[in-house]
C-alpha positions as CSV (number, residue, x, y, z in Angstrom):
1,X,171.5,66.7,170.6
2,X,168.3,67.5,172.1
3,X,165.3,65.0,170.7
4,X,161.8,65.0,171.4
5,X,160.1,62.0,173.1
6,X,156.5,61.0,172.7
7,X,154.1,63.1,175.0
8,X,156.1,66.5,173.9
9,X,158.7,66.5,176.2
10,X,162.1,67.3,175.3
11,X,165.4,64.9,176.9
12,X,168.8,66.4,176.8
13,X,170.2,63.0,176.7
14,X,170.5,60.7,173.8
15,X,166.9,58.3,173.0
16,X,168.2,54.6,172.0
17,X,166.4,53.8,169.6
18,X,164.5,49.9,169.5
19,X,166.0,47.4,167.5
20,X,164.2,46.5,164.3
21,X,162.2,43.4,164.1
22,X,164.2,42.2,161.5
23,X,167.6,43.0,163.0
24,X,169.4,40.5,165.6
25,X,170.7,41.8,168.7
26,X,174.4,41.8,167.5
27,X,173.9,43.9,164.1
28,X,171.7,46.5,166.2
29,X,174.5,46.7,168.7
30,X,177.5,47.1,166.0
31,X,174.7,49.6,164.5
32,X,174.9,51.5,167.6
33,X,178.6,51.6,167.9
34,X,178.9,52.5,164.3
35,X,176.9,55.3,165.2
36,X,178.3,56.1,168.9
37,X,181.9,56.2,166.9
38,X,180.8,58.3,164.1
39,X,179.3,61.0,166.3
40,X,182.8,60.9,168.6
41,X,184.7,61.9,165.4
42,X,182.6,64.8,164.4
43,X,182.4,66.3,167.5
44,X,186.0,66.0,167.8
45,X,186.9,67.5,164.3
46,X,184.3,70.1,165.3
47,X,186.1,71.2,168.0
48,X,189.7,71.5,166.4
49,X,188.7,75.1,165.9
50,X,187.9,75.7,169.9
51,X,191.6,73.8,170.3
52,X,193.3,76.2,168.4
53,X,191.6,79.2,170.1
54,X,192.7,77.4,173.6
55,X,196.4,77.7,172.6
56,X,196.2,81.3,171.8
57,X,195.1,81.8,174.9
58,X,191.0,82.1,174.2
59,X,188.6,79.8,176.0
60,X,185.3,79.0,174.0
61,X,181.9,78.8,175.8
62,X,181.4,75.5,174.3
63,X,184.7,73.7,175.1
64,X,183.2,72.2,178.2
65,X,180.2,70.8,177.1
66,X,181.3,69.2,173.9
67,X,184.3,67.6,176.3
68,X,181.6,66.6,178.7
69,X,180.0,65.1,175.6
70,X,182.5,63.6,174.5
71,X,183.5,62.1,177.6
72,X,179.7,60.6,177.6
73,X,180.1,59.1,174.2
74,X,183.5,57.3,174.8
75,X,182.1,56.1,178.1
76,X,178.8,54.4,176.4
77,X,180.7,53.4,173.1
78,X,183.3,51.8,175.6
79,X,180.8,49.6,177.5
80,X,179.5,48.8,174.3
81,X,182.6,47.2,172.8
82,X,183.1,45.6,175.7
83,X,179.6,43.6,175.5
């Protein structure tokens, strides 16, 4: 999830994006956990597959990261709930 800010540099992390002028505070924050809880459930049906391979006894490169990803999103989609 890699994305390219201004000046050409690349951030590993999610870029929030700004609110539109049009859109109140509140919509742009149910907006962003909308999106926050829509990216959890991908990643987590994406990984079913690396689940499976775990019980037979096979450990995929990519379990880790997409747990510590994961992990991230719930964390920021839990503090935004909370707000």
């Amino acid at each position: 999830m890699s994305q390219r800010l201004p000046g050409g540099k690349w951030s590993s992390g999610v870029v929030m994006p700004e609110p539109a002028r049009d859109m109140n505070p509140e919509a742009f924050r149910i907006q962003n956990i909308n999106r926050d809880a829509e990216q959890l459930s991908l990643l987590s049906a994406a990984m079913q597959s690396d689940l499976q391979q775990l019980r037979k006894g096979m450990l995929s490169k990519e379990l880790e990261q997409n747990l510590k990803k994961m992990e991230k999103l719930a964390k920021r989609l839990r503090e935004e709930v909370r707000h």
